[in-house]
N, C-alpha and C positions, 0 to 999 in steps of 0.2 A: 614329452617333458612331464616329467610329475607334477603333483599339484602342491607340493612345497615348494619346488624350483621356478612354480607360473606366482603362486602368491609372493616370494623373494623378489624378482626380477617385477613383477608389478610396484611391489613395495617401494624398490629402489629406485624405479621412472617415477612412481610419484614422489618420492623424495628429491628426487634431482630437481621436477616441475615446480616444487613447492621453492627446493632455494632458488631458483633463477626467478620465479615469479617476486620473489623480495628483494632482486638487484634491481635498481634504476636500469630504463633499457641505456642510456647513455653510457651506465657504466660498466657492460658487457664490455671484454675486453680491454679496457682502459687500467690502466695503473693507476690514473689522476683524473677526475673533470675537473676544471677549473672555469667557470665563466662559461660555461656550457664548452668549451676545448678540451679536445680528448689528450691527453702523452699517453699513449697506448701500452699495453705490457712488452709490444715490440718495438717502440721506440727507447723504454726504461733497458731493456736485454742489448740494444745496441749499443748504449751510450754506456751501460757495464763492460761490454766486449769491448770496444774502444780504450776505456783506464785500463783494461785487465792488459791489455795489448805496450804499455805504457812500461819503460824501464823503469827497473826498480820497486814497480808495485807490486804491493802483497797482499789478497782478499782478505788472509788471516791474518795480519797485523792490523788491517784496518778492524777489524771485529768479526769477521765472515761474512759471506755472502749476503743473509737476511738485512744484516747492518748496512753494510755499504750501498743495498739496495735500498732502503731507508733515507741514508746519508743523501744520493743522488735524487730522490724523489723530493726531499728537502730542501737541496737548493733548487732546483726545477721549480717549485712552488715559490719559493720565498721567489726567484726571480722574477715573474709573473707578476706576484704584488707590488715589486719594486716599480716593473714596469707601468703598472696602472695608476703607482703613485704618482710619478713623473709625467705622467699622461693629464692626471686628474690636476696637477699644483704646475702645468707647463715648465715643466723642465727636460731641459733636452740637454744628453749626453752625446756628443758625435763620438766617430770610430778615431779622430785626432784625440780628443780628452781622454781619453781609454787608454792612447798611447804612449801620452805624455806621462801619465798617471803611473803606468808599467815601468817606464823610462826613471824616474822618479824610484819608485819601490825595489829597480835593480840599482840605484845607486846608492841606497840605504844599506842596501842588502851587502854591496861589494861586487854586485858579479850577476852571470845568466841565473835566473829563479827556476827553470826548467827541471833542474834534478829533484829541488825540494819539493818542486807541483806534483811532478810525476809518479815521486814517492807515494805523497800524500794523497794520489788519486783524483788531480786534476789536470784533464786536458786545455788545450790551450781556450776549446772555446768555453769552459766552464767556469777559467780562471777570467778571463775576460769580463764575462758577465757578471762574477762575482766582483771585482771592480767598478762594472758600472754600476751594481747596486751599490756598493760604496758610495758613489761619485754621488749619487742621487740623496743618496742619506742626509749627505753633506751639505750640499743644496738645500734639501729640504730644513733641516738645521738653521741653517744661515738665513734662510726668507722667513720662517715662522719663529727662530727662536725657539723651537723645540728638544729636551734634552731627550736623551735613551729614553726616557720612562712611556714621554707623549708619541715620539718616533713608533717603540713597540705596541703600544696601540692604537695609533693610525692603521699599522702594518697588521695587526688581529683585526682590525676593525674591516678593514678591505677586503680578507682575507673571505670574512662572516661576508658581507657582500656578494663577494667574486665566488660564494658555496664550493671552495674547497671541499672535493670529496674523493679520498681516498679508498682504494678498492682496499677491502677488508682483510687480502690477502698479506698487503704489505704493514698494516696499521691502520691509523688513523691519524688525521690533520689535530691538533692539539693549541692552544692559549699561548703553548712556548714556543710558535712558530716554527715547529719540527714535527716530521712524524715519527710517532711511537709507536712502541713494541706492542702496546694495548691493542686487541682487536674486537670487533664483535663476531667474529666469524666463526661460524660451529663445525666448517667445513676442515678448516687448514687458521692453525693460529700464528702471527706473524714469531719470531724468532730472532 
């Protein structure tokens, strides 16, 4: 091996060494820690194969890939907060309130909501969940008298708690309760 090709290949094991030594080891492999809970980049890759598998949906209508894997890591996180809120202010949504609440929103709607989910890239359990974060909202609304403004930052405020940390691959966790395109990563910039 030449001594350009030993100094390169040194170079680049010490570059590798150097960025992993700057990731959290929790967040090796992880798309998300939340609360010290890993959603791992294989459980993010499933739950995109799952909508991708979905009538009607389209990765490029939603924005491309980078996006939609954004979009799902977003509500994944907002739901987690939702959840610790309800945890934290004891409210409790059952799989009945969920139903009723569905039941209710197809008779608004006219009809099955499945095509328009499906379209827009949600499967049944995402839509659900997005629900009970609703149902929770509501709740929490009604016990504290809270409008959107105190709601969104309880839900920031949990959020800074619960150490939202997003691998830099995808973004970062952000004030608007969404992850952005912004990264810090020198490796691979989110898209």
């Amino acid at each position: 091996m030449s001594t350009i090709r030993r100094i390169i290949t040194a170079s680049l094991a010490a570059a590798a060494a150097v960025a992993l030594a700057a990731c959290d080891a929790e967040q090796i492999g992880a798309a998300v820690v939340i609360d010290g809970e890993r959603f791992t980049v294989e459980d993010l890759q499933n739950e995109v194969d799952r909508v991708q598998r979905l009538e009607g949906f389209d990765v490029t209508a939603a924005g491309g890939m980078p996006t939609f894997q954004r979009q799902v890591l977003t509500r994944h996180i907002q739901h987690e907060i939702f959840v610790r809120l309800a945890e934290d202010e004891g409210i409790e949504v059952t799989e009945a309130d969920i139903d009723n609440a569905i039941d209710e929103f197809e008779a608004q709607a006219g009809g099955d909501l499945t095509p328009a989910l499906e379209q827009n890239g949600y499967t049944e359990d995402a839509f659900r969940a997005g629900v009970a974060d609703q149902l929770i909202a509501e709740a929490y609304a009604a016990e504290t008298g809270a409008d959107n403004t105190v709601l969104t930052q309880t839900l920031v405020d949990l959020g800074d708690e619960m150490g939202v940390e997003v691998n830099p691959r995808y973004g970062e966790w952000t004030q608007d309760l969404a992850v952005s395109a912004d990264t810090g990563s020198i490796s691979e910039a989110a898209q």
